[in-house]
DOKOLNU-670071 format. One record per residue (C-alpha): residue in three letters; x, y, z; residue number from 1. Coordinates in steps of 0.001 Angstrom, whole numbers, m for minus. Each point is the difference from the previous one (the first is absolute). Example, Ala and Ser with C-alpha at 12.3 -4.5 7.8 and 13.67 -1.06 7.14 Angstrom:
+-----+---------+---------+---------+-----+
:  aa :      px :      py :      pz :   i :
+-----+---------+---------+---------+-----+
: ALA :   12300 :   m4500 :    7800 :   1 :
: SER :    1370 :    3440 :    m660 :   2 :
+-----+---------+---------+---------+-----+
This chain:
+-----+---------+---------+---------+-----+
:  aa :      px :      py :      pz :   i :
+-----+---------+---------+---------+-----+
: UNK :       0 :       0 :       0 :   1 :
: UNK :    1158 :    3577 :    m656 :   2 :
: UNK :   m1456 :    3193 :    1512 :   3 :
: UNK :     596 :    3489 :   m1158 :   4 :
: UNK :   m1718 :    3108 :    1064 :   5 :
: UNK :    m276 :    2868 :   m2504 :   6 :
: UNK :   m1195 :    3588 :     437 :   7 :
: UNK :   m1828 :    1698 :   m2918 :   8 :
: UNK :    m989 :    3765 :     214 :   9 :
: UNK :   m3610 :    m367 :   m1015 :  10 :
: UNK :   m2113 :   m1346 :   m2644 :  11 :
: UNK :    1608 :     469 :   m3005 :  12 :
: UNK :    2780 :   m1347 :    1383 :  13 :
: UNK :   m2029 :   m3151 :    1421 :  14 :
: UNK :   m1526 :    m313 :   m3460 :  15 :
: UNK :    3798 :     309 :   m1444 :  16 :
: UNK :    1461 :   m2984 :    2553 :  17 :
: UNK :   m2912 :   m2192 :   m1376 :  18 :
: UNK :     770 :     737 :   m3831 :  19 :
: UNK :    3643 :    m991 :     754 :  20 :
: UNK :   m1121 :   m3427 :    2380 :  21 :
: UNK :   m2320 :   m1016 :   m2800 :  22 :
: UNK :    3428 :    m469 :   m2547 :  23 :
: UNK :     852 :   m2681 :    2711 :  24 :
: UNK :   m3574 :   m1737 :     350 :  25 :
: UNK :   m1085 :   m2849 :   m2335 :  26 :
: UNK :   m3006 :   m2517 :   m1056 :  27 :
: UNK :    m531 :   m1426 :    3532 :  28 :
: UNK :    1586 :    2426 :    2407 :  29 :
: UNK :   m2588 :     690 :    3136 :  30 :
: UNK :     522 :    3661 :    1648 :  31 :
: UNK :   m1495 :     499 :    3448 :  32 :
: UNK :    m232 :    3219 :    1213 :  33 :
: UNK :   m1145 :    1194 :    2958 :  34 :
: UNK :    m593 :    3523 :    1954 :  35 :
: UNK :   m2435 :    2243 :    1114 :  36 :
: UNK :   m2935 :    2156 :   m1591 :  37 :
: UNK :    2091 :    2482 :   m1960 :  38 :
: UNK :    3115 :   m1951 :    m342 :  39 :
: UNK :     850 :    m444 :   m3167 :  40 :
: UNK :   m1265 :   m3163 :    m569 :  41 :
: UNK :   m2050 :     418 :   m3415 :  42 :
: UNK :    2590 :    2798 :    m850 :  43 :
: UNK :    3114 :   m2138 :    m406 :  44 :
: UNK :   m2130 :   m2300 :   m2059 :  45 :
: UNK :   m1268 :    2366 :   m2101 :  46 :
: UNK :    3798 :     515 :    m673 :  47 :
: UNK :     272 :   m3984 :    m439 :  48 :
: UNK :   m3094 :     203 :   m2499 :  49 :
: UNK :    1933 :    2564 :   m2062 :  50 :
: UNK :    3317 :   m1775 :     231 :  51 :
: UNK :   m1284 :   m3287 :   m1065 :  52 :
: UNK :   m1869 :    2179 :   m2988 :  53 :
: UNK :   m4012 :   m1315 :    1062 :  54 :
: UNK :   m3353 :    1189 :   m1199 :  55 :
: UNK :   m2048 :    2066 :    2020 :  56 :
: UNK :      89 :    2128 :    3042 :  57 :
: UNK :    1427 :   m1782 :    2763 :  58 :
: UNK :   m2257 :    1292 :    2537 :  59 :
: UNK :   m1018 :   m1772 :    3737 :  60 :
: UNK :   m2236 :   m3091 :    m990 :  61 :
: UNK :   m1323 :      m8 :    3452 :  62 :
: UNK :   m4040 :    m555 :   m1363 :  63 :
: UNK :     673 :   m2729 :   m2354 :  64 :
: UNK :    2972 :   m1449 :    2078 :  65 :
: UNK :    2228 :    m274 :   m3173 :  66 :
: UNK :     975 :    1136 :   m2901 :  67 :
: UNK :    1762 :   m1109 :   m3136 :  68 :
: UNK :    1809 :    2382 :   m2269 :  69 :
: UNK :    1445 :   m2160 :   m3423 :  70 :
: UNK :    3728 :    1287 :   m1027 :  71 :
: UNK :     126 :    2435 :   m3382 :  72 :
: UNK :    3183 :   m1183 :    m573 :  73 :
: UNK :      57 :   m3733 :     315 :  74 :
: UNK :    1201 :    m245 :    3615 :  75 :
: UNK :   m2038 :   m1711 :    2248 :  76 :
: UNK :   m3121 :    1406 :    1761 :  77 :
: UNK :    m828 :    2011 :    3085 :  78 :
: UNK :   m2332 :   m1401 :    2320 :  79 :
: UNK :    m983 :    2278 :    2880 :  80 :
: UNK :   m1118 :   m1274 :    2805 :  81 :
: UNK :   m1452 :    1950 :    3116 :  82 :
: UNK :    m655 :   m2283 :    3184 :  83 :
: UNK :   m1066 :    2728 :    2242 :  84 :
: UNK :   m3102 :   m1554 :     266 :  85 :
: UNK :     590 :   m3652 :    m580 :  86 :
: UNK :    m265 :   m1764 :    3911 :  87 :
: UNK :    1703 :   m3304 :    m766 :  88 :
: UNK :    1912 :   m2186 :   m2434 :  89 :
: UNK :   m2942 :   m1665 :   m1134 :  90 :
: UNK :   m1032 :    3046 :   m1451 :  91 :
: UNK :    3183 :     782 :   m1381 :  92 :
: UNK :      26 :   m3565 :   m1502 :  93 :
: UNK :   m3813 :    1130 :   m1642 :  94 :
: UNK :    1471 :    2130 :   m2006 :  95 :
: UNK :    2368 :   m2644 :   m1491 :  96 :
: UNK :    2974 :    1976 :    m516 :  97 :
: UNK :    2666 :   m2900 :    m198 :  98 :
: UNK :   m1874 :   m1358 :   m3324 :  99 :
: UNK :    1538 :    3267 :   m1593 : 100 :
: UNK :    3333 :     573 :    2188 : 101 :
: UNK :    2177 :   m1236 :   m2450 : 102 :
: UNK :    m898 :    2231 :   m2967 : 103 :
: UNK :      m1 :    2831 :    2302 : 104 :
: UNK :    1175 :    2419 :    2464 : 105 :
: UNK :   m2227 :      38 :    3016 : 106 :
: UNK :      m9 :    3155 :    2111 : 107 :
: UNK :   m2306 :    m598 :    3193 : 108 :
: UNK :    m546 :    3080 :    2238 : 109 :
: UNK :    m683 :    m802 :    3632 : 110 :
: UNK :    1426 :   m3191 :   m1150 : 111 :
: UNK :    1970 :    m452 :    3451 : 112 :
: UNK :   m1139 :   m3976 :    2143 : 113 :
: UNK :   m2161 :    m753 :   m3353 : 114 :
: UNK :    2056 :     125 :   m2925 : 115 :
: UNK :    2818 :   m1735 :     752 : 116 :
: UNK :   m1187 :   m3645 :    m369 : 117 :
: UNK :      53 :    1246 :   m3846 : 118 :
: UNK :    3190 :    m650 :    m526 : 119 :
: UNK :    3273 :    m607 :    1884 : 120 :
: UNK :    2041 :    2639 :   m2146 : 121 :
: UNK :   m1536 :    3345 :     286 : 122 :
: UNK :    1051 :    3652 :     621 : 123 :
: UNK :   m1227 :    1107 :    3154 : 124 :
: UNK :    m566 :    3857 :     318 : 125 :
: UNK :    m477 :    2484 :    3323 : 126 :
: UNK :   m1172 :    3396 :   m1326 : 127 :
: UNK :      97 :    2788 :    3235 : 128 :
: UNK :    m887 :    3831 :    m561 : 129 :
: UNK :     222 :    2029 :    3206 : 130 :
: UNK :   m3486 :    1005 :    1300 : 131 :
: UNK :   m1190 :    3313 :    m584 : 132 :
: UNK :    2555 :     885 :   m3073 : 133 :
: UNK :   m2253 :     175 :   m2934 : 134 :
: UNK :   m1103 :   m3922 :     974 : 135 :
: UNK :   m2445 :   m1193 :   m2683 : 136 :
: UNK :    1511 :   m1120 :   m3244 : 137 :
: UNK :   m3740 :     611 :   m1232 : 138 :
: UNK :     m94 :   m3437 :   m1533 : 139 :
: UNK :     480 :   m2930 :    2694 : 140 :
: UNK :   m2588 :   m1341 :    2233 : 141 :
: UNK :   m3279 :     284 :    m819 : 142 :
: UNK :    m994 :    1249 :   m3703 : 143 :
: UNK :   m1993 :    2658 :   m1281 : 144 :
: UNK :   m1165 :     270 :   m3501 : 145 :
: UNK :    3474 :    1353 :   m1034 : 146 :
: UNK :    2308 :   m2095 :    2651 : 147 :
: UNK :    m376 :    2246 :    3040 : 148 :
: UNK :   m1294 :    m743 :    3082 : 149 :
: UNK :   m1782 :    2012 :    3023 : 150 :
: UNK :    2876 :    m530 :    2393 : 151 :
: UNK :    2510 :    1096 :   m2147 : 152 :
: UNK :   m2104 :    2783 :   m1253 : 153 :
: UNK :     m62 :     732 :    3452 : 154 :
: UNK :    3230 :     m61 :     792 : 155 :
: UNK :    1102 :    2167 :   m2764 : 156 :
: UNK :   m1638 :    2873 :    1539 : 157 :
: UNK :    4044 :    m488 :    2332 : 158 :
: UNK :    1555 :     617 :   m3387 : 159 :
: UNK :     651 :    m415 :   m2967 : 160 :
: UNK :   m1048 :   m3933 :   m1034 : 161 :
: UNK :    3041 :    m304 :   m2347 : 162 :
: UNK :    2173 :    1899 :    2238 : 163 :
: UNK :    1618 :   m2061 :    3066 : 164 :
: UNK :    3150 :   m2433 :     294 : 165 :
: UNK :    m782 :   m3495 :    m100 : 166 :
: UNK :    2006 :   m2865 :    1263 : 167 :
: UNK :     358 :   m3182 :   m1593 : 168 :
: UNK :    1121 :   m3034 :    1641 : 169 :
: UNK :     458 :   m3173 :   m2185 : 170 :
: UNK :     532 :   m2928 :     797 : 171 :
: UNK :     647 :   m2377 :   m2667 : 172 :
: UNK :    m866 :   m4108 :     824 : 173 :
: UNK :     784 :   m3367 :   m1736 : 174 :
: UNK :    2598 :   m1078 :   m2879 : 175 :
: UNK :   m1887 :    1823 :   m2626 : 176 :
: UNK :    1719 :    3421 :    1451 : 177 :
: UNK :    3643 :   m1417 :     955 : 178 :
: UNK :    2494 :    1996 :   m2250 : 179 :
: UNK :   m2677 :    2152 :   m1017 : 180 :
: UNK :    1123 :    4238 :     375 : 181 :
: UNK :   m3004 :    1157 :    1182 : 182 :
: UNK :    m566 :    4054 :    m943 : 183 :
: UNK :    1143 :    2969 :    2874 : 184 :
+-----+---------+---------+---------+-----+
């Protein structure tokens, strides 16, 4: 296992740090991130989404649970997963997610204690934005009808939502990632 922590000055630069992890993802690869409302969460995989050049905007699937986007470029799909409101693994297995793992890269939000039994290779990822400092990425958590949600909407009112330092702490798990230069 290897752990690195990364800081990234706001948005942008969260959407930035996914671009450059997607060049290192493939068909099969399982990204877990995890964090509070506000985060970063669907931010950095709106980055991934562009990186990996998918169709669609990659917005918080919370109400349909998730969300496929196919690759423009012949790379392998995006599916976006939000388990905020999945309460156990047999509703994680519902949604039959390891019949398509292979042939693409999985990002579960509020994946952590659910999403691991997906696969024993898998990137692990701790997003952290200090309280108070602009906290609401205005696209995790619960969606809207253009990928905001009321708490971050909320929380904006503290700042600017794109504004803020994030913190990144990954944590990369199983032989699929050994040798592997992870971005940062």
């Amino acid at each position: 296992m290897t752990t690195t922590q990364i800081r990234l000055a706001d948005a942008e630069a969260t959407r930035a740090f996914g671009q450059d992890l997607a060049r290192v993802l493939r068909a099969g690869d399982l990204v877990v991130l995890t964090g509070p409302l506000g985060a970063g969460k669907t931010t950095l995989t709106q980055g991934i989404g562009a990186g990996l050049g998918v169709r669609g905007q990659v917005a918080s699937p919370t109400f349909i649970i998730a969300r496929v986007h196919p690759s423009l470029v012949g790379g392998p799909a995006l599916v976006h997963v939000d388990a905020y409101r999945l309460g156990s693994l047999e509703e994680l297995d519902a949604l039959d997610l390891d019949a398509g793992l292979d042939e693409s890269v999985t990002v579960v939000e509020w994946g952590e204690g659910l999403a691991e039994v997906l696969s024993e290779d898998r990137l692990e990822i701790v997003l952290e934005r200090p309280h108070g400092a602009g906290a609401g990425d205005g696209a995790s958590g619960t969606a809207g009808a253009a990928g905001t949600d009321a708490a971050d909407a909320a929380d904006a009112a503290d700042g600017d939502p794109e504004a803020g330092e994030r913190t990144i702490t990954l944590r990369a798990v199983g032989p699929r990632w050994a040798g592997v230069a992870l971005p940062g």
